[in-house]
N, C-alpha and C positions, 0 to 999 in steps of 0.2 A: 481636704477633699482628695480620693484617689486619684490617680490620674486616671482614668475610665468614666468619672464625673460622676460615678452614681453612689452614693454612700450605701456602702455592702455592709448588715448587720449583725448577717452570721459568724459564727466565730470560723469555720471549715474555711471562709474566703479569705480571711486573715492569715491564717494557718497555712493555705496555700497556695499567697504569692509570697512568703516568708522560705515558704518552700526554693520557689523557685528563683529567690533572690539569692540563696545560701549557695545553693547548688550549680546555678547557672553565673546570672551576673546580674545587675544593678537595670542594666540597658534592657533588658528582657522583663515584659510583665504580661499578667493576663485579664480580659475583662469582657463583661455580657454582653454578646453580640442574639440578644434576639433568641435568645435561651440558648446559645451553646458557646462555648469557649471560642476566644479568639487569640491568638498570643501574638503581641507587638516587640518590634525589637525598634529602640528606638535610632533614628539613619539608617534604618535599614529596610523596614516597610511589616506588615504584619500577614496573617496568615488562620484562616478559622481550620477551628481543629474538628474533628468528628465524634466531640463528646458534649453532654448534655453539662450546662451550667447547674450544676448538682453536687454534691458533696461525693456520690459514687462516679460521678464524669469526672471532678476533679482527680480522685482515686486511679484512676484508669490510666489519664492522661498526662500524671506529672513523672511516669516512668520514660514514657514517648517522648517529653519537652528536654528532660536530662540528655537523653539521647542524642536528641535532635540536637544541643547546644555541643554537642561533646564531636558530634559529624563536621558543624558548622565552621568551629573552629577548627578542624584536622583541616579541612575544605580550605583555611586560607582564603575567601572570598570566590571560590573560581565559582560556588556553587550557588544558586540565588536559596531562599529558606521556602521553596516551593520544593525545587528537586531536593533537598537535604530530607522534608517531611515526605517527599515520597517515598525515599530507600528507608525512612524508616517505619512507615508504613509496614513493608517489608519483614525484616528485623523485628518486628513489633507486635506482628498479629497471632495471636491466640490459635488459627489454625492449624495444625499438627500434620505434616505431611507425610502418609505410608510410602516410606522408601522402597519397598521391597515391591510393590505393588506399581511404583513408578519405575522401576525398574522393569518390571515386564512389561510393561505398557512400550517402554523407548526399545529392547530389545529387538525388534523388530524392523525399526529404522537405521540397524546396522548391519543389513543384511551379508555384506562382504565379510564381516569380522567372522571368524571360526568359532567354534567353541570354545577350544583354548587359549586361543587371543583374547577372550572375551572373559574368560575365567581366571587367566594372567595381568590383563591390563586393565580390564573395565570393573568386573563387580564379578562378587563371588557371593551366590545366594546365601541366606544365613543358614539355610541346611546344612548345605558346603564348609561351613567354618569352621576350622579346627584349632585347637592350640598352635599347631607345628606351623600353623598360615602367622607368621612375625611379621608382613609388612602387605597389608589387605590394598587392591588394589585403589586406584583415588575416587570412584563413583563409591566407593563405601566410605571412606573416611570423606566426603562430601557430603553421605547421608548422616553420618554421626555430628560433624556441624551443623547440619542443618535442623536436626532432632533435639539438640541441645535444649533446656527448657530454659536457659537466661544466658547464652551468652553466643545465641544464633548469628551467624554475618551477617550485618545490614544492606551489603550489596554483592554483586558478583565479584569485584574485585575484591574483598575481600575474601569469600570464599573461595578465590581460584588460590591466593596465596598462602592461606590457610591449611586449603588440602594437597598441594604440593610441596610444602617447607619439608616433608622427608626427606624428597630425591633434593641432591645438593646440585647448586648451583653448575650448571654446562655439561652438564650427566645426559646422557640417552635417554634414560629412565623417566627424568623431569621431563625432555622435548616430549615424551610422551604422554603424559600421565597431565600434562597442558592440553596439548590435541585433544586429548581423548574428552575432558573436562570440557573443555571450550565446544566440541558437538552439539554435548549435550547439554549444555545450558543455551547452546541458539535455540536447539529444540524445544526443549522446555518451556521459555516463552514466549516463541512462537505459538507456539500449540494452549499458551495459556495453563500449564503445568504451574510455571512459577511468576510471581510479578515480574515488570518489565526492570525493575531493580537489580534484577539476576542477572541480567544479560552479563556476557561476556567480557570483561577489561578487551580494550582494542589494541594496547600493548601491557604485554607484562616483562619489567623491567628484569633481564636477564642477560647471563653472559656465558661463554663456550669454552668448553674446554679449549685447548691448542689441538689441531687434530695429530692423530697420532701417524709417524714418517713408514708404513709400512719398505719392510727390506725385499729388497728383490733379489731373488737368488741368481747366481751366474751360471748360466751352462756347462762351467765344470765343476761347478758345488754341486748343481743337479747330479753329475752325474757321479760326484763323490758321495753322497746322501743315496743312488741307488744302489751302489756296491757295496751298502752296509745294509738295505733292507731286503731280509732273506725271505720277507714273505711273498709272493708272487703277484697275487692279489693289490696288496697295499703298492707292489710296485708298478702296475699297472695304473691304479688309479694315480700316482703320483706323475707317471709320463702324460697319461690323460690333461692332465688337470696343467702342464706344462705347457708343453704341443699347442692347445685350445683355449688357454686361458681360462680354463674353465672355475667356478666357484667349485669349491669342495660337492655342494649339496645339487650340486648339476651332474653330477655322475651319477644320478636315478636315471636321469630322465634323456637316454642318451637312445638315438634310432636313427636307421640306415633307412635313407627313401632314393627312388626312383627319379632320379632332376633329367634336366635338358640336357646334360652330356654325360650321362652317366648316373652310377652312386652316387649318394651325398652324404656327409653325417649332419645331422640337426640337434639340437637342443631344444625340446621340446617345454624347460621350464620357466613360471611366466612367475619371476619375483613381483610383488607389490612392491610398488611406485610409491607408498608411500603418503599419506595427505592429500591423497586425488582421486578421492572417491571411491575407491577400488578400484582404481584402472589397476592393470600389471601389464610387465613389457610382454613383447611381443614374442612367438617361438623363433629361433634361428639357425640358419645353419653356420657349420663349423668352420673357420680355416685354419690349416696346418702354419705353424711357424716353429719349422725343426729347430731343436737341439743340435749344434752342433761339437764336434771332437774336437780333441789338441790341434787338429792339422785345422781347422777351420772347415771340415766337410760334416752338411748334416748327415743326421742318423734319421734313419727310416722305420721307425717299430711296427710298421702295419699297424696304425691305432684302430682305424677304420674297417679295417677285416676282422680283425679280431671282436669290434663291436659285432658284425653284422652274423658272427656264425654265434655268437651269444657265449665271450669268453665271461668267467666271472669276475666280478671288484667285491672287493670286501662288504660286510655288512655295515650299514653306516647312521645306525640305530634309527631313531625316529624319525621322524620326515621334518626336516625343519633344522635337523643338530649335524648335519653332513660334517660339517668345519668343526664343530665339536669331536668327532668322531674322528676325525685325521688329525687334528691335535693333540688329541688323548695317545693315539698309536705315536706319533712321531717324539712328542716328549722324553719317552721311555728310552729311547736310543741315542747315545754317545754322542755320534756324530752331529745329531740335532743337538745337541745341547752346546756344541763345539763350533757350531752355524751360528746361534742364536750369540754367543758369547762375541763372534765375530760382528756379530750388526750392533752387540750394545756400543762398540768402538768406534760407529758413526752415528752414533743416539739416533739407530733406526729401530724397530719394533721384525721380529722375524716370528712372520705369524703365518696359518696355514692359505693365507692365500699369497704367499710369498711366488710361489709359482704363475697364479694370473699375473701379478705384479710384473714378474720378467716377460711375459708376455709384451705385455705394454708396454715396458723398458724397449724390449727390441724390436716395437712395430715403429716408434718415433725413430729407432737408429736406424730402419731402413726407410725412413722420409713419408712412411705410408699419413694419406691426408685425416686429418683430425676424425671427418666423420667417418670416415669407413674403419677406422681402429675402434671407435665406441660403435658400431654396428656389430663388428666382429665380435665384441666382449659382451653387446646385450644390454645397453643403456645410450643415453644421450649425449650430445656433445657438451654438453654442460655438465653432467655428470663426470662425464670423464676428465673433462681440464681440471674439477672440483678436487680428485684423487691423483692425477697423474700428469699433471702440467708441466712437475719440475723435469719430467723426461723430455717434455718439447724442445727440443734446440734453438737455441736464439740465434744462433748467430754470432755469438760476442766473443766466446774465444779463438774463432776461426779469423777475427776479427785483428784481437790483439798478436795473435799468431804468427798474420802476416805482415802486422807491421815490425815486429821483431825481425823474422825473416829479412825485412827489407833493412832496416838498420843492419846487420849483419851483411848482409850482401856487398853495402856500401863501404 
Protein backbone atom coordinates (compact mmCIF):
# COMPACT_ATOMS: atom_id res chain seq x y z
CA UNK A 1 0.00 0.00 0.00
CA UNK A 2 1.63 3.60 -0.84
CA UNK A 3 2.07 5.59 1.55
CA UNK A 4 -0.71 8.19 0.39
CA UNK A 5 -3.24 4.94 1.12
CA UNK A 6 -4.73 5.17 -2.20
CA UNK A 7 -3.67 2.33 -4.55
CA UNK A 8 -2.54 4.50 -7.82
CA UNK A 9 -2.92 2.24 -11.13
CA UNK A 10 -1.58 4.31 -13.54
CA UNK A 11 1.80 3.66 -14.63
CA UNK A 12 2.75 7.82 -15.02
CA UNK A 13 2.16 7.66 -10.95
CA UNK A 14 4.80 5.12 -10.56
CA UNK A 15 7.08 6.52 -12.90
CA UNK A 16 6.83 9.70 -10.97
CA UNK A 17 7.42 9.10 -7.50
CA UNK A 18 10.50 6.86 -8.95
CA UNK A 19 11.13 10.04 -10.32
CA UNK A 20 11.32 11.83 -7.45
CA UNK A 21 12.85 9.23 -5.24
CA UNK A 22 15.96 9.07 -7.62
CA UNK A 23 16.46 12.59 -7.83
CA UNK A 24 15.51 13.95 -4.58
CA UNK A 25 15.46 11.52 -1.57
CA UNK A 26 13.64 8.62 0.09
CA UNK A 27 11.96 11.23 2.65
CA UNK A 28 10.21 13.13 -0.16
CA UNK A 29 7.03 11.74 -1.76
CA UNK A 30 3.99 12.86 -3.55
CA UNK A 31 0.29 12.03 -3.23
CA UNK A 32 -3.64 13.06 -4.35
CA UNK A 33 -4.79 15.65 -2.40
CA UNK A 34 -8.22 16.34 -3.81
CA UNK A 35 -6.94 16.31 -7.46
CA UNK A 36 -3.89 18.04 -7.30
CA UNK A 37 -0.43 17.12 -6.07
CA UNK A 38 0.66 17.55 -2.75
CA UNK A 39 4.42 16.64 -1.79
CA UNK A 40 5.31 15.35 1.83
CA UNK A 41 8.71 15.37 3.20
CA UNK A 42 8.58 13.24 5.85
CA UNK A 43 9.79 15.23 9.82
CA UNK A 44 9.33 17.88 8.08
CA UNK A 45 5.51 18.58 7.24
CA UNK A 46 4.25 18.78 3.50
CA UNK A 47 3.11 21.39 1.01
CA UNK A 48 0.19 21.29 -2.03
CA UNK A 49 1.68 22.14 -5.12
CA UNK A 50 -0.27 24.18 -8.14
CA UNK A 51 -0.41 21.22 -10.46
CA UNK A 52 -3.36 19.05 -11.45
CA UNK A 53 -2.85 15.20 -10.32
CA UNK A 54 -2.44 14.39 -13.97
CA UNK A 55 0.19 12.84 -15.87
CA UNK A 56 0.73 16.59 -17.62
CA UNK A 57 0.62 18.07 -13.75
CA UNK A 58 3.07 15.58 -12.84
CA UNK A 59 5.19 16.66 -16.18
CA UNK A 60 5.17 20.29 -15.14
CA UNK A 61 5.82 19.86 -11.51
CA UNK A 62 8.75 17.22 -11.08
CA UNK A 63 11.23 20.06 -12.54
CA UNK A 64 9.89 22.54 -9.65
CA UNK A 65 10.23 19.47 -6.86
CA UNK A 66 14.03 18.75 -8.07
CA UNK A 67 14.48 22.36 -7.40
CA UNK A 68 12.89 22.79 -4.66
CA UNK A 69 14.78 19.74 -2.87
CA UNK A 70 18.23 21.12 -4.36
CA UNK A 71 17.11 25.07 -2.53
CA UNK A 72 16.07 23.07 0.65
CA UNK A 73 19.10 21.43 1.17
CA UNK A 74 21.64 24.56 0.20
CA UNK A 75 18.96 26.27 2.88
CA UNK A 76 20.38 23.93 5.75
CA UNK A 77 17.09 24.10 7.56
CA UNK A 78 17.00 27.98 7.97
CA UNK A 79 14.25 27.88 5.46
CA UNK A 80 10.74 26.20 6.21
CA UNK A 81 9.48 24.10 2.42
CA UNK A 82 6.80 27.02 2.21
CA UNK A 83 9.38 29.78 1.58
CA UNK A 84 11.85 27.29 -0.47
CA UNK A 85 8.53 26.63 -3.00
CA UNK A 86 8.06 30.26 -3.07
CA UNK A 87 11.57 31.49 -4.54
CA UNK A 88 11.00 28.78 -6.51
CA UNK A 89 7.95 29.57 -7.70
CA UNK A 90 10.00 32.35 -8.91
CA UNK A 91 12.93 30.46 -10.64
CA UNK A 92 10.23 28.32 -12.11
CA UNK A 93 7.55 30.18 -13.98
CA UNK A 94 7.13 30.02 -17.53
CA UNK A 95 6.56 33.86 -17.71
CA UNK A 96 9.29 35.57 -19.92
CA UNK A 97 10.19 39.14 -18.72
CA UNK A 98 10.80 42.04 -21.49
CA UNK A 99 13.94 43.54 -20.09
CA UNK A 100 14.24 46.24 -22.35
CA UNK A 101 10.80 47.44 -21.75
CA UNK A 102 11.35 47.14 -17.86
CA UNK A 103 13.82 49.01 -18.15
CA UNK A 104 12.15 52.10 -19.41
CA UNK A 105 9.49 51.55 -17.34
CA UNK A 106 12.21 52.01 -13.94
CA UNK A 107 14.12 54.68 -15.97
CA UNK A 108 12.23 57.17 -14.64
CA UNK A 109 12.47 56.39 -10.96
CA UNK A 110 16.13 57.47 -11.24
CA UNK A 111 15.57 60.74 -11.94
CA UNK A 112 19.10 62.04 -10.32
CA UNK A 113 21.15 59.57 -12.50
CA UNK A 114 22.43 61.51 -15.80
CA UNK A 115 22.56 60.04 -18.89
CA UNK A 116 25.95 58.77 -18.58
CA UNK A 117 25.72 57.44 -15.39
CA UNK A 118 23.00 55.73 -16.47
CA UNK A 119 24.70 54.40 -19.68
CA UNK A 120 28.06 53.68 -17.70
CA UNK A 121 26.46 51.92 -14.56
CA UNK A 122 22.94 51.01 -15.15
CA UNK A 123 21.98 49.65 -18.55
CA UNK A 124 22.83 50.33 -21.88
CA UNK A 125 19.91 49.93 -24.43
CA UNK A 126 20.29 47.14 -26.84
CA UNK A 127 20.56 49.68 -29.64
CA UNK A 128 23.37 51.11 -27.81
CA UNK A 129 25.37 47.77 -27.80
CA UNK A 130 28.39 47.54 -29.50
CA UNK A 131 31.31 44.94 -29.80
CA UNK A 132 33.72 47.52 -28.18
CA UNK A 133 31.03 47.72 -24.93
CA UNK A 134 33.44 44.20 -23.04
CA UNK A 135 31.86 44.73 -19.76
CA UNK A 136 27.93 45.89 -20.12
CA UNK A 137 26.82 47.52 -17.20
CA UNK A 138 24.89 45.00 -14.18
CA UNK A 139 21.08 45.87 -14.94
CA UNK A 140 22.03 44.06 -18.44
CA UNK A 141 23.83 41.18 -17.23
CA UNK A 142 20.82 40.96 -14.55
CA UNK A 143 18.49 41.00 -17.57
CA UNK A 144 20.61 38.14 -19.44
CA UNK A 145 20.05 35.99 -16.05
CA UNK A 146 17.06 36.62 -15.83
CA UNK A 147 16.03 35.69 -19.67
CA UNK A 148 17.87 32.61 -19.33
CA UNK A 149 15.36 29.81 -20.52
CA UNK A 150 16.80 27.06 -17.64
CA UNK A 151 19.00 28.17 -15.49
CA UNK A 152 17.24 31.72 -14.16
CA UNK A 153 18.16 32.73 -10.24
CA UNK A 154 15.55 31.44 -8.04
CA UNK A 155 15.90 34.37 -5.79
CA UNK A 156 17.39 37.69 -5.38
CA UNK A 157 20.37 36.64 -3.67
CA UNK A 158 21.15 34.82 -6.09
CA UNK A 159 21.00 37.09 -8.85
CA UNK A 160 22.66 39.94 -6.94
CA UNK A 161 25.73 37.50 -6.81
CA UNK A 162 25.50 36.45 -10.03
CA UNK A 163 25.51 39.75 -11.76
CA UNK A 164 28.13 41.14 -9.98
CA UNK A 165 30.95 38.12 -9.72
CA UNK A 166 32.72 40.54 -12.72
CA UNK A 167 33.72 43.36 -10.45
CA UNK A 168 36.20 41.70 -7.89
CA UNK A 169 35.77 41.66 -4.65
CA UNK A 170 36.41 45.45 -2.48
CA UNK A 171 36.59 47.19 -6.11
CA UNK A 172 34.39 50.59 -6.43
CA UNK A 173 33.05 49.20 -9.49
CA UNK A 174 31.34 46.21 -7.30
CA UNK A 175 30.17 48.86 -4.34
CA UNK A 176 28.51 50.03 -7.29
CA UNK A 177 27.07 47.84 -9.68
CA UNK A 178 25.36 46.46 -5.78
CA UNK A 179 23.81 49.86 -5.11
CA UNK A 180 22.67 50.10 -8.36
CA UNK A 181 21.30 46.34 -8.51
CA UNK A 182 19.80 46.47 -5.01
CA UNK A 183 17.46 49.97 -6.19
CA UNK A 184 16.20 48.27 -8.61
CA UNK A 185 15.17 45.25 -7.36
CA UNK A 186 13.40 47.04 -4.11
CA UNK A 187 11.64 48.66 -6.93
CA UNK A 188 10.80 45.99 -9.00
CA UNK A 189 8.85 44.35 -6.29
CA UNK A 190 7.52 46.80 -4.86
CA UNK A 191 5.77 47.81 -7.90
CA UNK A 192 5.07 44.07 -8.46
CA UNK A 193 7.70 43.98 -11.59
CA UNK A 194 9.02 40.91 -10.00
CA UNK A 195 8.06 38.27 -7.26
CA UNK A 196 8.60 39.15 -3.80
CA UNK A 197 11.44 36.29 -4.19
CA UNK A 198 13.62 38.98 -5.94
CA UNK A 199 13.93 41.19 -3.34
CA UNK A 200 17.17 42.28 -2.44
CA UNK A 201 19.77 39.99 -0.10
CA UNK A 202 19.88 42.33 3.27
CA UNK A 203 23.56 41.53 3.33
CA UNK A 204 25.85 40.58 0.77
CA UNK A 205 28.90 38.98 1.95
CA UNK A 206 31.75 41.19 0.93
CA UNK A 207 35.01 42.68 1.75
CA UNK A 208 37.22 46.12 0.77
CA UNK A 209 39.94 46.88 -0.58
CA UNK A 210 42.65 48.61 2.04
CA UNK A 211 42.10 52.17 1.28
CA UNK A 212 44.58 53.71 -0.56
CA UNK A 213 47.35 56.28 1.73
CA UNK A 214 46.92 59.22 -0.59
CA UNK A 215 50.58 61.52 -0.38
CA UNK A 216 50.41 64.95 0.38
CA UNK A 217 52.77 67.26 -1.11
CA UNK A 218 54.89 69.75 1.05
CA UNK A 219 55.04 73.24 0.28
CA UNK A 220 58.34 73.16 -1.06
CA UNK A 221 57.69 70.09 -3.37
CA UNK A 222 54.77 72.49 -4.40
CA UNK A 223 56.92 74.76 -5.25
CA UNK A 224 59.56 72.58 -6.75
CA UNK A 225 56.78 70.90 -9.15
CA UNK A 226 55.97 74.71 -10.09
CA UNK A 227 59.36 75.70 -11.34
CA UNK A 228 59.20 72.96 -13.75
CA UNK A 229 55.78 73.62 -15.18
CA UNK A 230 56.16 76.14 -17.87
CA UNK A 231 52.76 76.28 -18.73
CA UNK A 232 50.93 79.05 -17.13
CA UNK A 233 47.67 77.96 -17.15
CA UNK A 234 48.41 74.29 -15.54
CA UNK A 235 50.33 76.35 -13.07
CA UNK A 236 47.56 78.39 -11.99
CA UNK A 237 45.30 75.70 -11.68
CA UNK A 238 47.92 73.82 -9.57
CA UNK A 239 48.26 77.03 -6.96
CA UNK A 240 44.40 76.91 -7.15
CA UNK A 241 43.95 73.67 -6.32
CA UNK A 242 46.77 74.14 -3.35
CA UNK A 243 45.87 77.36 -1.65
CA UNK A 244 41.81 76.02 -1.58
CA UNK A 245 42.04 72.53 -1.26
CA UNK A 246 40.30 72.40 -4.14
CA UNK A 247 39.24 68.84 -6.04
CA UNK A 248 41.03 69.05 -9.60
CA UNK A 249 37.28 69.12 -11.09
CA UNK A 250 36.22 72.21 -8.81
CA UNK A 251 38.27 74.49 -11.02
CA UNK A 252 35.03 74.80 -13.51
CA UNK A 253 33.13 75.97 -11.09
CA UNK A 254 35.03 78.76 -9.36
CA UNK A 255 33.16 82.74 -8.90
CA UNK A 256 33.78 85.82 -7.09
CA UNK A 257 30.44 87.14 -5.00
CA UNK A 258 29.71 90.02 -3.14
CA UNK A 259 29.81 88.66 0.99
CA UNK A 260 29.52 90.85 4.27
CA UNK A 261 32.97 92.12 4.11
CA UNK A 262 33.86 92.17 1.00
CA UNK A 263 34.82 89.75 -2.15
CA UNK A 264 34.51 86.33 -1.61
CA UNK A 265 35.72 83.20 -3.66
CA UNK A 266 32.92 80.28 -3.76
CA UNK A 267 32.97 77.04 -5.18
CA UNK A 268 30.01 76.59 -6.65
CA UNK A 269 30.35 72.59 -7.31
CA UNK A 270 27.85 70.24 -5.69
CA UNK A 271 29.58 66.57 -5.82
CA UNK A 272 27.02 63.67 -5.16
CA UNK A 273 26.89 62.31 -1.91
CA UNK A 274 26.57 59.30 -2.99
CA UNK A 275 23.74 56.50 -1.80
CA UNK A 276 21.44 59.33 -0.60
CA UNK A 277 19.14 59.88 -3.03
CA UNK A 278 20.57 62.50 -4.84
CA UNK A 279 21.27 64.78 -2.28
CA UNK A 280 24.83 66.60 -3.39
CA UNK A 281 26.94 68.93 -0.99
CA UNK A 282 26.34 72.02 -0.65
CA UNK A 283 28.13 75.36 -2.66
CA UNK A 284 30.89 76.87 -0.61
CA UNK A 285 33.07 79.48 -0.11
CA UNK A 286 36.91 79.37 -0.25
CA UNK A 287 39.52 79.69 2.37
CA UNK A 288 43.06 80.72 1.60
CA UNK A 289 45.79 78.37 3.42
CA UNK A 290 49.15 79.87 1.80
CA UNK A 291 51.92 78.22 0.65
CA UNK A 292 54.62 79.15 2.33
CA UNK A 293 58.91 79.79 1.27
CA UNK A 294 62.19 78.42 2.78
CA UNK A 295 62.03 81.38 5.30
CA UNK A 296 58.56 80.14 6.46
CA UNK A 297 56.66 83.40 5.10
CA UNK A 298 53.54 82.80 2.88
CA UNK A 299 53.28 83.57 -0.69
CA UNK A 300 50.37 85.54 -1.88
CA UNK A 301 49.40 84.68 -5.70
CA UNK A 302 46.29 86.91 -5.76
CA UNK A 303 44.33 83.57 -6.57
CA UNK A 304 41.17 85.46 -6.02
CA UNK A 305 41.83 88.53 -8.33
CA UNK A 306 43.04 86.67 -10.78
CA UNK A 307 39.58 84.60 -10.68
CA UNK A 308 37.53 87.55 -10.68
CA UNK A 309 38.90 89.60 -13.67
CA UNK A 310 38.60 85.99 -15.58
CA UNK A 311 42.29 84.69 -15.86
CA UNK A 312 42.46 81.39 -17.79
CA UNK A 313 43.04 77.51 -16.28
CA UNK A 314 43.52 74.94 -18.69
CA UNK A 315 41.05 73.08 -20.54
CA UNK A 316 40.16 70.06 -18.29
CA UNK A 317 38.04 67.90 -20.87
CA UNK A 318 34.75 66.69 -20.01
CA UNK A 319 32.93 67.54 -16.96
CA UNK A 320 33.34 64.97 -14.69
CA UNK A 321 37.51 63.92 -15.77
CA UNK A 322 38.90 67.27 -14.02
CA UNK A 323 41.41 64.85 -11.95
CA UNK A 324 41.79 62.96 -15.16
CA UNK A 325 42.93 65.91 -16.91
CA UNK A 326 45.63 67.06 -14.44
CA UNK A 327 46.91 63.81 -14.19
CA UNK A 328 47.30 63.02 -17.66
CA UNK A 329 49.40 66.75 -17.82
CA UNK A 330 51.34 66.10 -14.73
CA UNK A 331 52.51 62.46 -15.47
CA UNK A 332 54.47 63.74 -18.47
CA UNK A 333 56.92 65.78 -16.48
CA UNK A 334 60.12 64.63 -14.59
CA UNK A 335 59.64 66.14 -11.85
CA UNK A 336 56.25 64.36 -11.16
CA UNK A 337 57.52 61.28 -11.82
CA UNK A 338 60.63 62.06 -9.15
CA UNK A 339 57.56 63.19 -6.44
CA UNK A 340 55.67 60.25 -7.08
CA UNK A 341 59.02 57.92 -6.81
CA UNK A 342 59.31 59.76 -3.48
CA UNK A 343 55.92 58.84 -1.92
CA UNK A 344 56.32 55.14 -3.19
CA UNK A 345 59.30 55.19 -0.21
CA UNK A 346 56.46 55.63 2.34
CA UNK A 347 53.90 53.26 0.43
CA UNK A 348 51.92 56.38 -0.04
CA UNK A 349 49.85 56.83 -3.48
CA UNK A 350 50.92 60.59 -5.14
CA UNK A 351 47.84 61.33 -7.01
CA UNK A 352 46.25 64.46 -8.33
CA UNK A 353 44.59 65.39 -5.38
CA UNK A 354 47.90 65.38 -3.52
CA UNK A 355 47.52 69.16 -3.27
CA UNK A 356 43.89 68.98 -1.28
CA UNK A 357 45.54 66.42 0.75
CA UNK A 358 48.35 69.12 1.89
CA UNK A 359 45.69 71.23 2.38
CA UNK A 360 44.21 69.23 5.09
CA UNK A 361 47.65 68.08 6.30
CA UNK A 362 48.27 71.88 7.30
CA UNK A 363 44.78 72.80 8.49
CA UNK A 364 45.14 69.89 11.58
CA UNK A 365 48.95 71.45 11.92
CA UNK A 366 47.39 74.61 12.62
CA UNK A 367 44.81 72.96 15.28
CA UNK A 368 41.86 74.35 12.96
CA UNK A 369 38.59 72.24 14.75
CA UNK A 370 37.52 69.17 12.82
CA UNK A 371 34.35 70.63 11.55
CA UNK A 372 35.40 73.83 10.01
CA UNK A 373 38.43 71.93 8.03
CA UNK A 374 35.63 69.49 6.48
CA UNK A 375 33.36 72.74 5.86
CA UNK A 376 36.40 74.30 4.20
CA UNK A 377 37.03 71.24 1.89
CA UNK A 378 33.13 70.53 1.00
CA UNK A 379 31.98 67.42 2.86
CA UNK A 380 31.28 66.03 6.40
CA UNK A 381 32.93 65.53 9.49
CA UNK A 382 32.71 61.94 8.97
CA UNK A 383 33.92 62.16 5.64
CA UNK A 384 36.72 63.73 6.43
CA UNK A 385 38.18 61.74 9.54
CA UNK A 386 37.18 58.67 6.96
CA UNK A 387 40.32 60.22 4.41
CA UNK A 388 42.28 62.41 6.66
CA UNK A 389 42.32 61.26 10.39
CA UNK A 390 45.91 60.19 10.34
CA UNK A 391 46.81 64.14 10.20
CA UNK A 392 44.69 64.60 13.45
CA UNK A 393 47.23 65.04 16.17
CA UNK A 394 46.89 62.87 19.25
CA UNK A 395 48.83 63.98 21.39
CA UNK A 396 51.26 61.09 21.94
CA UNK A 397 54.31 62.27 20.83
CA UNK A 398 54.29 65.43 22.50
CA UNK A 399 53.52 63.08 25.14
CA UNK A 400 56.50 60.82 24.99
CA UNK A 401 58.68 63.96 24.15
CA UNK A 402 58.18 65.36 27.34
CA UNK A 403 58.93 62.63 29.28
CA UNK A 404 62.14 62.16 27.72
CA UNK A 405 62.85 65.87 28.19
CA UNK A 406 62.25 65.20 31.73
CA UNK A 407 64.57 62.18 32.13
CA UNK A 408 67.10 64.08 30.60
CA UNK A 409 66.63 67.17 32.70
CA UNK A 410 67.08 64.89 35.67
Amino acid sequence: MPKGGIVEKESWVKHFRNQIKLTCSDNWYVTNNRGRIRLKVEGVGSISLPYDWTEKGAALAIDRIKLGFKRYVEAKGKLTLTAVFQQTQASSSKHQIDWPSLMKEYRPFVPTVGDRTWFKSYYIEPENMTPKIKAPPVLNRAGQLMEHPTKKPIDGTELMMKSIKHWGQGGRGRQIARRVLKGFLEWAVMRGKLPAAYAPPAITPEKRNPKRIGYALSDSEILRLLENIPDEKWRFAIQLCSVFGLRPEELRYLVVKEGQEGKELWCTYRKSKGGKKGERTEPRQLHPLFVVDENNQPIDWNLQSRIEIGESLPLLGRVGKGSEALGTYLRRKAIWKSLKEESKKIDEDLTPYCFRHRYAKQSHKQGFPIANIASAMGHTPTVHLDSYARFKPDGTADLYAKANQAKVAA
